[in-house]
N, C-alpha and C positions, 0 to 999 in steps of 0.2 A: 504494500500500500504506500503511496507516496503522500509526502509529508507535505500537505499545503503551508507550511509557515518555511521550507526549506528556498535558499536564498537560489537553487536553480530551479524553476518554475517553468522554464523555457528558452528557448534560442537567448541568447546574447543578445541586447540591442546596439551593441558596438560593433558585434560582427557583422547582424543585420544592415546595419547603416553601411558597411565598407562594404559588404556585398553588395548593396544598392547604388552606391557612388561606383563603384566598378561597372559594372552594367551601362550605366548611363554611361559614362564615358567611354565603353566599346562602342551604345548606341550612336555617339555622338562623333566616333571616329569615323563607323560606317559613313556616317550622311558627311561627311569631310571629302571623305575617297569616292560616295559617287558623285557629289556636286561637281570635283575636281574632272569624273570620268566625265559627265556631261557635258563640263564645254568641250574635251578631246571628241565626244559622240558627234558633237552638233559641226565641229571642224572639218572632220571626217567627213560626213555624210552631205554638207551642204557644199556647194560650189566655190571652188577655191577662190580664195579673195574675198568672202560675202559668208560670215559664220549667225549664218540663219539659217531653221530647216522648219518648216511645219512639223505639226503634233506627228500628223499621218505620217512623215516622211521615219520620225523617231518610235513611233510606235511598231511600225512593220520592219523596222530592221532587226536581222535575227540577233546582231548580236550584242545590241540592248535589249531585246525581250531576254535573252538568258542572262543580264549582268544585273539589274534593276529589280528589287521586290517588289517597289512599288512606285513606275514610273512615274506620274499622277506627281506623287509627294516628295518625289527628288527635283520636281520641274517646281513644284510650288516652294521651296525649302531655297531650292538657288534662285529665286526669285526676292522670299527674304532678302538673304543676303546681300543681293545686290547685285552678284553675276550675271543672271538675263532680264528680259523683259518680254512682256507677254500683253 
């Protein structure tokens, strides 16, 4: 039977929290590496000298459908930031 007055009750909220601050900062690594991939995507694929490409032109290429979880919130996210416009 475990002792409700004993001082481990459960998880850590210290480890809890560094586990959570780690995560986030993977999360936030990701969305760095693809904002970064996107302008190379949008270089790539639009016509040299003119780094512009419709949605359509990003959506159907194969090989941001395989790079992007969620292409949608990588174009809104480097919009944020300031890198494209839309």
């Amino acid at each position: 039977m475990t002792d409700v007055n004993s001082p481990n009750k459960g998880p850590d909220l210290k480890h809890t929290l560094a586990t959570s601050d780690s995560v986030l900062s993977e999360q936030a690594n990701r969305l760095d590496e693809e904002c970064a991939q996107l302008l190379v995507d949008i270089r790539r694929i639009g016509e040299p000298g003119e780094p512009h490409v419709l949605f359509g032109q990003l959506f159907d290429d194969d090989q941001v459908a395989n790079y992007y979880e969620a292409l949608v919130g990588t174009l809104k996210s480097a919009k944020k930031r300031g890198l494209i416009d839309f």
